[in-house]
Steps between C-alpha positions, in 0.01 A plus 500: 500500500275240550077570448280522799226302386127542724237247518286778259776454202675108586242406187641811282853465556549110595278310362461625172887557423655371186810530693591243788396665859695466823306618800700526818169464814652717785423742804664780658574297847651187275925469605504241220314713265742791533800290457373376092348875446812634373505147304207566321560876426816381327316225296249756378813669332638177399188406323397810378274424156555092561288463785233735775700519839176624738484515895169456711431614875309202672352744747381758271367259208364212733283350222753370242715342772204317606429409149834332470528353800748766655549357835925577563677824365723518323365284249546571121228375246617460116245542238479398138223551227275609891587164669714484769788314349745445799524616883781606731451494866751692749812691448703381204860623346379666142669236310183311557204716409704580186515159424137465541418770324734395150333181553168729400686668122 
């Protein structure tokens, strides 16, 4: 299962992962986001010990999205060494963000 991440620990568990960090920017209300949720979930099992598979609610954590520029939902942020490394904007098939994220190991 994928971390719920919080603008209080982003810094904790994002930015200061050895590991490469995807974090899928989402809401409740989001048809898009619901579609790659299941997507995620099953790259978090995929990746287990290669890589941190985390999940952030727009609404509830308002700051970080701002931060990054979070203006459409879905979008998926890829971190490396606490840089965003790559970006994924809109539904995708999983194919892609696993791509993305072996481009990261």
């Amino acid at each position: 299962m994928a971390i719920e991440v919080t603008d209080a620990n982003f810094d904790e568990i994002v930015l200061q992962s050895e590991k490469p960090v995807l974090v899928d920017f989402w809401a409740e209300w989001c048809g898009p986001c619901r579609m790659i949720g299941p997507l995620v979930a099953e790259l978090s099992d995929d990746y287990s010990g290669k890589a941190v598979i985390t999940k952030m609610d727009v609404d509830s954590n308002p700051g970080t999205a701002a931060k990054y520029g979070i203006r459409n939902i879905p979008t998926i942020l890829f971190f490396k060494n606490g840089e965003v490394a790559d970006k994924q904007v809109g539904a995708v098939p999983k194919t892609i963000l696993a791509s993305k994220i072996d481009a990261l190991l």
